[in-house]
Backbone atoms as SQL, in Angstrom:
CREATE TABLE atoms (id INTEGER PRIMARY KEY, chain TEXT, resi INTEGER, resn TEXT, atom TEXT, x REAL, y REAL, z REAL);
INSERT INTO atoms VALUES
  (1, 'A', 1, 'UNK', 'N', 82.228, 94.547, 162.754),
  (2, 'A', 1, 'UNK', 'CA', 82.599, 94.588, 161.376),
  (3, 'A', 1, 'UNK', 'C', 81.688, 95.484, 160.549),
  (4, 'A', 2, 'UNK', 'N', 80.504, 96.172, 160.812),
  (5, 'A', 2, 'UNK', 'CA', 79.762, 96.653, 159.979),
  (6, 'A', 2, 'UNK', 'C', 80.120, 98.075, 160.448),
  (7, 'A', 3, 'UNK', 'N', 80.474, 98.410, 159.468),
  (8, 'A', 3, 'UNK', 'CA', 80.623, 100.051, 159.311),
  (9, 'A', 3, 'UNK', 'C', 79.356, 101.425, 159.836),
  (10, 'A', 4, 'UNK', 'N', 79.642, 102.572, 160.902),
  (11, 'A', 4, 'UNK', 'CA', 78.226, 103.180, 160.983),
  (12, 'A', 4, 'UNK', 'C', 78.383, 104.198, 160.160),
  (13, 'A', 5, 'UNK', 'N', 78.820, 104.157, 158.638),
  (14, 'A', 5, 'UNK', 'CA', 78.830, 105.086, 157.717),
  (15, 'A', 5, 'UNK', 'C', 77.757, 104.855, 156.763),
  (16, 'A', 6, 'UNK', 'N', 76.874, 104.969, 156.217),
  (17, 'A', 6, 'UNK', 'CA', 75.659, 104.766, 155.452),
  (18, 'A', 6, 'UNK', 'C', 76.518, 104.555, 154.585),
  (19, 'A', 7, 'UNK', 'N', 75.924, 103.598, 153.303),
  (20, 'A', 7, 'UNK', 'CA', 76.565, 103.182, 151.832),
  (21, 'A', 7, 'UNK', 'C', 75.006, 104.061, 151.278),
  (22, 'A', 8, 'UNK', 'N', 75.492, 104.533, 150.382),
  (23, 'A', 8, 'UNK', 'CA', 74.277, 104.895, 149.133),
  (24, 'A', 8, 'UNK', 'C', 73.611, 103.653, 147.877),
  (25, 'A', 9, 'UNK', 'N', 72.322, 103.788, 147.818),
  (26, 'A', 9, 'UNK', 'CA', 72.108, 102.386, 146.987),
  (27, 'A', 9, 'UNK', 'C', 72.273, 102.732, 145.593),
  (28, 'A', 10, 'UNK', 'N', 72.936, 103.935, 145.197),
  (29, 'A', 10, 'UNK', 'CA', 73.712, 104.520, 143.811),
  (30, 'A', 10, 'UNK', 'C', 75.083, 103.592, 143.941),
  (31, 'A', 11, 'UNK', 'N', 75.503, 103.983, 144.802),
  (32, 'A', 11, 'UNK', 'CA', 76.702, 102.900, 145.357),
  (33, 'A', 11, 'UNK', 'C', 76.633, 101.180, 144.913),
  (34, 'A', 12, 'UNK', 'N', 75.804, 100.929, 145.025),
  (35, 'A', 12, 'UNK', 'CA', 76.064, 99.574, 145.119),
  (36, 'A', 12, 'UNK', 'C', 75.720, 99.294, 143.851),
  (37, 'A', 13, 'UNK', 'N', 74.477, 100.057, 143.093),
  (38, 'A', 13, 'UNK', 'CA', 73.911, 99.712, 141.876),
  (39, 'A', 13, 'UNK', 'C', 75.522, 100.083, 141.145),
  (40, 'A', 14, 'UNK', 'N', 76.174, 101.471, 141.331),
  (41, 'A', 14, 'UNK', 'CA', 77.401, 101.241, 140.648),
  (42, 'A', 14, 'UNK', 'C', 78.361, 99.875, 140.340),
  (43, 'A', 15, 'UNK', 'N', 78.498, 99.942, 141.303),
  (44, 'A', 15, 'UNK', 'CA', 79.541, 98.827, 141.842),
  (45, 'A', 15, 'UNK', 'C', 79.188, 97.306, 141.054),
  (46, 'A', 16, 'UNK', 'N', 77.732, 96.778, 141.287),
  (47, 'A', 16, 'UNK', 'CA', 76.937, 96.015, 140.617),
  (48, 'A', 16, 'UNK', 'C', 77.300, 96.168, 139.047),
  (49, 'A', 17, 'UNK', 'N', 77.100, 97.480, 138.747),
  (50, 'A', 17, 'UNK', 'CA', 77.264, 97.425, 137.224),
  (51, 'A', 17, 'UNK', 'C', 78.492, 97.329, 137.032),
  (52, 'A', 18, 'UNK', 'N', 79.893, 97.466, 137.341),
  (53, 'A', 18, 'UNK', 'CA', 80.912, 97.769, 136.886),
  (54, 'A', 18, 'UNK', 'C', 81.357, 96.228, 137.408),
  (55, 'A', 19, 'UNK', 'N', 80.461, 95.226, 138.430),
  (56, 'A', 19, 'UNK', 'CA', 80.999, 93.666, 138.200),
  (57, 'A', 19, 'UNK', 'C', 80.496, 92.937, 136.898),
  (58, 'A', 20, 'UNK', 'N', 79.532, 93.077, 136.579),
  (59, 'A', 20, 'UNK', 'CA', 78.322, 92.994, 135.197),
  (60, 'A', 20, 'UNK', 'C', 79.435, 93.483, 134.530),
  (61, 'A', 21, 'UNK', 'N', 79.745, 94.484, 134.066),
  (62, 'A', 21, 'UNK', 'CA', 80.896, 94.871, 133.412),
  (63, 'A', 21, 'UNK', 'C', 82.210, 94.010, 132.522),
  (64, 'A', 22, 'UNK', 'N', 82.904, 93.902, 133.784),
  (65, 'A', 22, 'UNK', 'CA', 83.770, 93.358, 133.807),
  (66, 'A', 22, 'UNK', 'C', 83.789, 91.862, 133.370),
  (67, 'A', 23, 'UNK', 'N', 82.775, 90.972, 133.809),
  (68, 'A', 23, 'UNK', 'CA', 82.448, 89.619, 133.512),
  (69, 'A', 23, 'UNK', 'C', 82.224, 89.484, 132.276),
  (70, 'A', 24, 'UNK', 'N', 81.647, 90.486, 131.692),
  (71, 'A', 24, 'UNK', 'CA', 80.951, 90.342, 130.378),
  (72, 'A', 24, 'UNK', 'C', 82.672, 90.712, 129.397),
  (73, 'A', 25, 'UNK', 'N', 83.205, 91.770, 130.274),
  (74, 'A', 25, 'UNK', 'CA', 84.345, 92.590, 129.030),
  (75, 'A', 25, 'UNK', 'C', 85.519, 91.105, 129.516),
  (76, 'A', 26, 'UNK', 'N', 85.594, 89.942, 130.350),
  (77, 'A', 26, 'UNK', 'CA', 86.125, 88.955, 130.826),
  (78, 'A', 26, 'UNK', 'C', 85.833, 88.104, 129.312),
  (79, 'A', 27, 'UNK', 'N', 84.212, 87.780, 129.014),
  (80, 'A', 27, 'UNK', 'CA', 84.052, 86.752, 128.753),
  (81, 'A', 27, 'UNK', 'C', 84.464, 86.925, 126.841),
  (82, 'A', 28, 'UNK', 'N', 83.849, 88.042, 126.773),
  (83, 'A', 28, 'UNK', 'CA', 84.546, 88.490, 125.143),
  (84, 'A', 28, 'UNK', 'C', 86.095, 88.742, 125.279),
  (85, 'A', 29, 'UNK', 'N', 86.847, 88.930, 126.112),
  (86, 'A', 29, 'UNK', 'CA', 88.262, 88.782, 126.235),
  (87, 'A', 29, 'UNK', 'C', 88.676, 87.616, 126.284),
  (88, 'A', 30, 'UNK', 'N', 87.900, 86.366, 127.094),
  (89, 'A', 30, 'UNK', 'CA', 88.546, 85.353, 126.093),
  (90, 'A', 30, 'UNK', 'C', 87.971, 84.237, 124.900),
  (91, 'A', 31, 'UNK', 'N', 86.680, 85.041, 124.681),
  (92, 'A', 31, 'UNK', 'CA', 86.851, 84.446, 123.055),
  (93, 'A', 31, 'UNK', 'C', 87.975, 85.111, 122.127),
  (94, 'A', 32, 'UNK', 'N', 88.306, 86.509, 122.727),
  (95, 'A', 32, 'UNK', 'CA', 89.291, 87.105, 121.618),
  (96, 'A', 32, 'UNK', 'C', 90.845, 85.929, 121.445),
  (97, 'A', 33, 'UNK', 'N', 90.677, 85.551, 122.941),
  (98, 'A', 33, 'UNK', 'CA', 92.235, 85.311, 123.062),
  (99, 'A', 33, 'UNK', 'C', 91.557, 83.507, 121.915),
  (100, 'A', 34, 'UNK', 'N', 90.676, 82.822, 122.427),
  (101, 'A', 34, 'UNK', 'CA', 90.701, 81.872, 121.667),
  (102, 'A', 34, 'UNK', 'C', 90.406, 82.148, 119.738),
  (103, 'A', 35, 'UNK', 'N', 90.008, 83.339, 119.424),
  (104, 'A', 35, 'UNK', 'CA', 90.322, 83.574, 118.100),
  (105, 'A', 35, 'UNK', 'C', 91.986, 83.359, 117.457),
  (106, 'A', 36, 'UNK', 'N', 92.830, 84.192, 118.283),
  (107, 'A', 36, 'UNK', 'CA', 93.985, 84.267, 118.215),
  (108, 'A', 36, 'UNK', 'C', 94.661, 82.815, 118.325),
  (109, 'A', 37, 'UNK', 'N', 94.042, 82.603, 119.410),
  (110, 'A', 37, 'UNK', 'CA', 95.095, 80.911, 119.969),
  (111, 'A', 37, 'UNK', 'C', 94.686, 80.537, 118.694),
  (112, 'A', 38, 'UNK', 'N', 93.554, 80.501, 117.729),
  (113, 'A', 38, 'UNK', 'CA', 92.963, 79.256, 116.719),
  (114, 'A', 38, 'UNK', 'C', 93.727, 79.637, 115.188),
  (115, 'A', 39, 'UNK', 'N', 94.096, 81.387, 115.295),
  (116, 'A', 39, 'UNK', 'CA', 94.842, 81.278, 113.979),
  (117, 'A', 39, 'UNK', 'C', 96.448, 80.956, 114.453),
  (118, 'A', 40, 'UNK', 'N', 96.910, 81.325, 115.646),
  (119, 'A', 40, 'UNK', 'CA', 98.454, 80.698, 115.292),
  (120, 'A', 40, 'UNK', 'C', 98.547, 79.475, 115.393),
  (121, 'A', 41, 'UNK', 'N', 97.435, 78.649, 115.978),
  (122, 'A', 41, 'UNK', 'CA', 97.504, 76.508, 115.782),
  (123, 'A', 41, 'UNK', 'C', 97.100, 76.611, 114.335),
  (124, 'A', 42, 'UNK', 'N', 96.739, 77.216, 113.216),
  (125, 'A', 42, 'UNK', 'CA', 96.225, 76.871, 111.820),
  (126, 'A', 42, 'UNK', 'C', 97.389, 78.010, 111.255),
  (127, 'A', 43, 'UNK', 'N', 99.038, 78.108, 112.115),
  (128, 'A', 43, 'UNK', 'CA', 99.551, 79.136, 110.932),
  (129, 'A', 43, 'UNK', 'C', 100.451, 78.379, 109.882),
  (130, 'A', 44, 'UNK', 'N', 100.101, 77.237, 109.566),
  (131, 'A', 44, 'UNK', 'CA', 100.430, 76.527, 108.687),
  (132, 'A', 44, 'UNK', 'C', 99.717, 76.979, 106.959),
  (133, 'A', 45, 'UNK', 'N', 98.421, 77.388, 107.562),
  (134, 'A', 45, 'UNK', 'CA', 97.158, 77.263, 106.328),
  (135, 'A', 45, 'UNK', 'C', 97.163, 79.244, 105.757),
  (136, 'A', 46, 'UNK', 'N', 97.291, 79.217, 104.689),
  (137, 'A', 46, 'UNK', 'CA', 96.964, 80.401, 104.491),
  (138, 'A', 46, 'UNK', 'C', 95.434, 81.238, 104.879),
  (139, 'A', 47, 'UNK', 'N', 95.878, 82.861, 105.011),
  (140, 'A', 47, 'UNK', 'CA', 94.820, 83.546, 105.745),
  (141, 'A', 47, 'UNK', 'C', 94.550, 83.473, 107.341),
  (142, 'A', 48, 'UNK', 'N', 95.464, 82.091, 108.131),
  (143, 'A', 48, 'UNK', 'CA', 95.731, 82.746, 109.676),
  (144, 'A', 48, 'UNK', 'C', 95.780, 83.395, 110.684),
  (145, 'A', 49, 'UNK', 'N', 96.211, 84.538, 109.684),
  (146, 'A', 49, 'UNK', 'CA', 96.311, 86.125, 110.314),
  (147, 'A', 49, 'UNK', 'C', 95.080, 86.805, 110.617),
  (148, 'A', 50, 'UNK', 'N', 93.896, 86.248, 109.776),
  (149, 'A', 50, 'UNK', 'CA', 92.810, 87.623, 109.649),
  (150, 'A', 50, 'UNK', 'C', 92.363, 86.945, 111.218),
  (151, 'A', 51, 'UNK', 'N', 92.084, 85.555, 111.790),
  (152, 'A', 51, 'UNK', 'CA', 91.577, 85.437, 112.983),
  (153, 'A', 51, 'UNK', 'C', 92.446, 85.567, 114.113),
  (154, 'A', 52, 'UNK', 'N', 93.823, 86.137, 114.273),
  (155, 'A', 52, 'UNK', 'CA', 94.670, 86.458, 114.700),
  (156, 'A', 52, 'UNK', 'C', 94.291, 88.402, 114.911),
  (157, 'A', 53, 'UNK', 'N', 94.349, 88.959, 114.004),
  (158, 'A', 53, 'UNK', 'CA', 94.481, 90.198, 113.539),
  (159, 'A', 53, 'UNK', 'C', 92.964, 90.855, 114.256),
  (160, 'A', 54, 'UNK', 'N', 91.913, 89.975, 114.203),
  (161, 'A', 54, 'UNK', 'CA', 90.573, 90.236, 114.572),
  (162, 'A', 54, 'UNK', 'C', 90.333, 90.446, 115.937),
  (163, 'A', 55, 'UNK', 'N', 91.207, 89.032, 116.527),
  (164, 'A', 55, 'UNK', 'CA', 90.963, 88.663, 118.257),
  (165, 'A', 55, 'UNK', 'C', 91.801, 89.537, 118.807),
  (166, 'A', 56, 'UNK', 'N', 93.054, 90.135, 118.702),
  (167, 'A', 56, 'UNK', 'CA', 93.934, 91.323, 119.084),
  (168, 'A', 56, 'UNK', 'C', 93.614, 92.491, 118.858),
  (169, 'A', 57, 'UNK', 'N', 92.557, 92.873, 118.007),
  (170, 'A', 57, 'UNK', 'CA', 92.098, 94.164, 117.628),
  (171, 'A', 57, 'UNK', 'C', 90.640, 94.085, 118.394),
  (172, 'A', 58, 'UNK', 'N', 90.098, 93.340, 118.661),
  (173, 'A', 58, 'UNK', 'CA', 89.084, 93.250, 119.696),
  (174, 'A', 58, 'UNK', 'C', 88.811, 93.275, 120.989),
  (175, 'A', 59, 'UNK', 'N', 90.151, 92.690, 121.646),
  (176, 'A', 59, 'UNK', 'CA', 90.665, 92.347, 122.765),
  (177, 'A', 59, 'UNK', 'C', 90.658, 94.035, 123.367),
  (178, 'A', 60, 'UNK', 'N', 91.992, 94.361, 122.360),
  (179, 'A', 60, 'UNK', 'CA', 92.341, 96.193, 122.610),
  (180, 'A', 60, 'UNK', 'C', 91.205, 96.865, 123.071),
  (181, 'A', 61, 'UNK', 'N', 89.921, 96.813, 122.135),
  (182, 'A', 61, 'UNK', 'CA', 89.049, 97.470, 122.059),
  (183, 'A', 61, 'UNK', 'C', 88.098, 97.225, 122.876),
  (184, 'A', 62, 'UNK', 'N', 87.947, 95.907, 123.603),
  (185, 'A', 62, 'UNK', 'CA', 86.922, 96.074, 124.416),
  (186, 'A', 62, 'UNK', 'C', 87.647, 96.305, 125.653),
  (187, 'A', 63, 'UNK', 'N', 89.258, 95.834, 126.171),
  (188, 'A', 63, 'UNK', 'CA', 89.486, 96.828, 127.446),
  (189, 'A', 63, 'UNK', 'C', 89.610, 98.190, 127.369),
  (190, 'A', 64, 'UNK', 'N', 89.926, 98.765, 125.842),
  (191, 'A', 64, 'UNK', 'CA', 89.864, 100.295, 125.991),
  (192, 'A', 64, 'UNK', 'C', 88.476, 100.958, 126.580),
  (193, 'A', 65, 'UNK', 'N', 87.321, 100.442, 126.137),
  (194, 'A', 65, 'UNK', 'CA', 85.886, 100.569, 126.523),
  (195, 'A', 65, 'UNK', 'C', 85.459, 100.271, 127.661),
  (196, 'A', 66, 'UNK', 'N', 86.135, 99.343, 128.562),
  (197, 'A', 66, 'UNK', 'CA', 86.327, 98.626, 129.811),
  (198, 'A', 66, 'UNK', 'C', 86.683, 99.673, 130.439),
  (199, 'A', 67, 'UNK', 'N', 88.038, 100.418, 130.503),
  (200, 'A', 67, 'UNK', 'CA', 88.456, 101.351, 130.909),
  (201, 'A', 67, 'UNK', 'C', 87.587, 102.655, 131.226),
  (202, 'A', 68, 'UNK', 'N', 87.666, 102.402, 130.333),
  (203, 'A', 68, 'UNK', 'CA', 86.968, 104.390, 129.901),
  (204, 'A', 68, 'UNK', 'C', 85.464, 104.345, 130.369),
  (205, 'A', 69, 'UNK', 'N', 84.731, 103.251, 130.300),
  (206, 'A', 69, 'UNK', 'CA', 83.791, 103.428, 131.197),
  (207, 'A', 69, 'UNK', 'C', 83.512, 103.079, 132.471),
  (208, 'A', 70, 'UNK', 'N', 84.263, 102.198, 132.964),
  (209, 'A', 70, 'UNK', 'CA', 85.152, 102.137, 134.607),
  (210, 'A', 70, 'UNK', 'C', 85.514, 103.439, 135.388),
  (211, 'A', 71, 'UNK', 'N', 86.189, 104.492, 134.737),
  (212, 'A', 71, 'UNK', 'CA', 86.708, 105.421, 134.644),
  (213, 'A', 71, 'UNK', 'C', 85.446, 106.372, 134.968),
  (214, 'A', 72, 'UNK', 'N', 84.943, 106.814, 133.919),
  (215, 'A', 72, 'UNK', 'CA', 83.407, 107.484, 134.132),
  (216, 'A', 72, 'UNK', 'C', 82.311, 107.011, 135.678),
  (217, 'A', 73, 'UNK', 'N', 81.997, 105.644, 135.735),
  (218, 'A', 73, 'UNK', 'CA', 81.031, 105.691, 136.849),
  (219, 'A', 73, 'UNK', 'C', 82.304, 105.869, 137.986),
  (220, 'A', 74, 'UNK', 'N', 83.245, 105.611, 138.422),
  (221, 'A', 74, 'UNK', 'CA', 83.915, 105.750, 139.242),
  (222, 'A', 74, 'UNK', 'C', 83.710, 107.226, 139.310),
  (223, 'A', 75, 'UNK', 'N', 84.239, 108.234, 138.649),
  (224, 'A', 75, 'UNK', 'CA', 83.869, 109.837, 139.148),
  (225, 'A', 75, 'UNK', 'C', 82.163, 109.547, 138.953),
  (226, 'A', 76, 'UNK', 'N', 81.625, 109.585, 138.357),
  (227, 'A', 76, 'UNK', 'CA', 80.047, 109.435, 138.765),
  (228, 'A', 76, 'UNK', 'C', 79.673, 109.065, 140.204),
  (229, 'A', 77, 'UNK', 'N', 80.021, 108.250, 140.646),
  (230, 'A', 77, 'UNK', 'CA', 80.416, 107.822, 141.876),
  (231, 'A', 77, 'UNK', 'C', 80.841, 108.389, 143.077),
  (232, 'A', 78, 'UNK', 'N', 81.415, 109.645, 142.899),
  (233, 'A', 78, 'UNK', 'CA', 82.123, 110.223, 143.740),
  (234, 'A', 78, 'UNK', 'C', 80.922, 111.285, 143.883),
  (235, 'A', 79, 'UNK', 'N', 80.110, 111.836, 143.654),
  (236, 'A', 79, 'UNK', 'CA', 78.965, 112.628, 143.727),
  (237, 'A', 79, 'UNK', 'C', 78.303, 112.297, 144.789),
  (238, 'A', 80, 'UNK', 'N', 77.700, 113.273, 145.638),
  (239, 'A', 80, 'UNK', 'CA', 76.764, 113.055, 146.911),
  (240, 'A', 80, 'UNK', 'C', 75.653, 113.027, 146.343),
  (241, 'A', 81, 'UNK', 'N', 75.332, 111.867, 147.685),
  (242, 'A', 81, 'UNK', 'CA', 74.075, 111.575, 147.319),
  (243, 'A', 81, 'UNK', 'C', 73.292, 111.915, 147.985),
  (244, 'A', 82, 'UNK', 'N', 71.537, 111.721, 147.813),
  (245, 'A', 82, 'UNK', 'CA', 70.999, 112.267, 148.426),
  (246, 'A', 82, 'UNK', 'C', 69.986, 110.906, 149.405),
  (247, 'A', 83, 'UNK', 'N', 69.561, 109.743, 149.114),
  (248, 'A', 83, 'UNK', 'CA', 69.320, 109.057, 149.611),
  (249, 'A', 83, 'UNK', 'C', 70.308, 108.060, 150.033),
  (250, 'A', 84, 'UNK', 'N', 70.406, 107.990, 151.484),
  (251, 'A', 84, 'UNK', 'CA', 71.486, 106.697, 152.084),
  (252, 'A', 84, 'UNK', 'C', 70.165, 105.600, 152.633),
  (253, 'A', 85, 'UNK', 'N', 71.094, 104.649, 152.600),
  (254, 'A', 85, 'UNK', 'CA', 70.074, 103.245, 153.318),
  (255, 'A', 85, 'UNK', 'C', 71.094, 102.801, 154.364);
């Protein structure tokens, strides 16, 4: 099962960061969604919307940032390296 292709330890530190990443762009994705869930259970009460309007405009914005820097170390990534382990 173990591969005789060297991994690079750029490699893994990538990889590492882009799970760090993700967990973190996970965990503010769902406070966004519980902003939202909390103004449509209160859309009885006026002003609803702004914690609605906040958690959907946040949400967007941190997978757009998710993306786009996913995107970046992945070609970063693709670069030879010069130390293998």
């Amino acid at each position: 099962m173990i591969s005789g292709e060297p991994v690079s330890f750029k490699k893994i530190w990538l990889w590492s960061l882009i799970i760090a990443l993700g967990l973190i762009s996970a965990y503010i994705g769902f406070l966004s969604l519980v902003s939202v869930w909390i103004g449509l259970d209160h859309a009885h009460q006026a002003g609803f919307w702004v914690p609605v309007l906040v958690g959907t405009s946040f949400l967007m914005t941190i997978f757009y940032f998710f993306i786009r820097i996913t995107r970046h170390l992945l070609k970063y990534m693709k670069e030879e390296d010069v130390v293998n382990i």
